[in-house]
N, C-alpha and C positions, 0 to 999 in steps of 0.2 A: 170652787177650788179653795176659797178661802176659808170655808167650814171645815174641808177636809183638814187647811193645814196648820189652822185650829187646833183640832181630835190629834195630828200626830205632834205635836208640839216643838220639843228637841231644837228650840231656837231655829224655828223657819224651816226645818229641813227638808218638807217635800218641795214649798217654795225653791228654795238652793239647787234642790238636786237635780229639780226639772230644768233651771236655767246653767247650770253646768251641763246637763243631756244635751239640752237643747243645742245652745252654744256647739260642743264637740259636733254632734251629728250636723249640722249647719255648715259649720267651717272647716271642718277637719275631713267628711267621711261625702260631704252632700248627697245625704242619705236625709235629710228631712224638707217632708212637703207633700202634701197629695196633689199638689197642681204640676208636680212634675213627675207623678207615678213613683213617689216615694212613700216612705213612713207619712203616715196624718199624728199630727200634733196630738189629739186622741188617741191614737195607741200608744204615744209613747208615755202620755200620762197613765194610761191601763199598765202597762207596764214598770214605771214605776211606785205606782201604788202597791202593788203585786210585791214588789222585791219590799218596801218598807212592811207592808202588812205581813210579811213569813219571817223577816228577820233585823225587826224593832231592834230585841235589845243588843244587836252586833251591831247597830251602824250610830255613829255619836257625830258626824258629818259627811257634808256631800260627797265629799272624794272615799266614802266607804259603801256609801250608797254608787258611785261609780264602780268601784271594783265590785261587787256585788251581782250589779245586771250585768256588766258582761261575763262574768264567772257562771253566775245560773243562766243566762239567757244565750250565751255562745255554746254552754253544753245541753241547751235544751230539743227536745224531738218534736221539730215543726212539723212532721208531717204527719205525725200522730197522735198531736194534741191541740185542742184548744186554750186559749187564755183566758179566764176570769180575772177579777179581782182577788181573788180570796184563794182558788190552786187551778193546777191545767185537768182539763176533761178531755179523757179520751173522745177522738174524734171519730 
């Protein structure tokens, strides 16, 4: 992870971003954890990569990178797409 956030620079921001997700999804939503049949810490990283790598030059901190995935990720079509890194594939 440190390579990656390295490559995206922006003063730490995948760092930030993920401990802001992380953080909300934890306390706010307990929505994170695979040992309790939730989100894995792994996808939420896949996930955030994803929103930074489509739309770099709109986010200049974490709280933009928060409105962001929930804007793309609450209007997105789970049941007929997959997640990469990089865009979703039809399923």
């Amino acid at each position: 992870m440190n390579h990656v956030a390295h490559k995206v620079a922006k003063g730490d921001l995948l760092k930030k971003s993920i401990i802001l997700l992380k953080a909300w999804f934890t306390y706010e939503s307990s929505f994170l954890g695979s040992y309790a049949s939730c989100m894995a810490t792994y996808a939420l990283y896949v996930l955030v990569i994803f929103i930074i790598n489509n739309h770099y030059e709109d986010l200049k901190n974490p709280l933009d990178v928060f409105r962001a995935f929930f804007k793309y990720w609450g209007a997105f079509d789970w049941n007929n797409n997959i997640v990469t890194l990089y865009a979703p594939v039809k399923a």
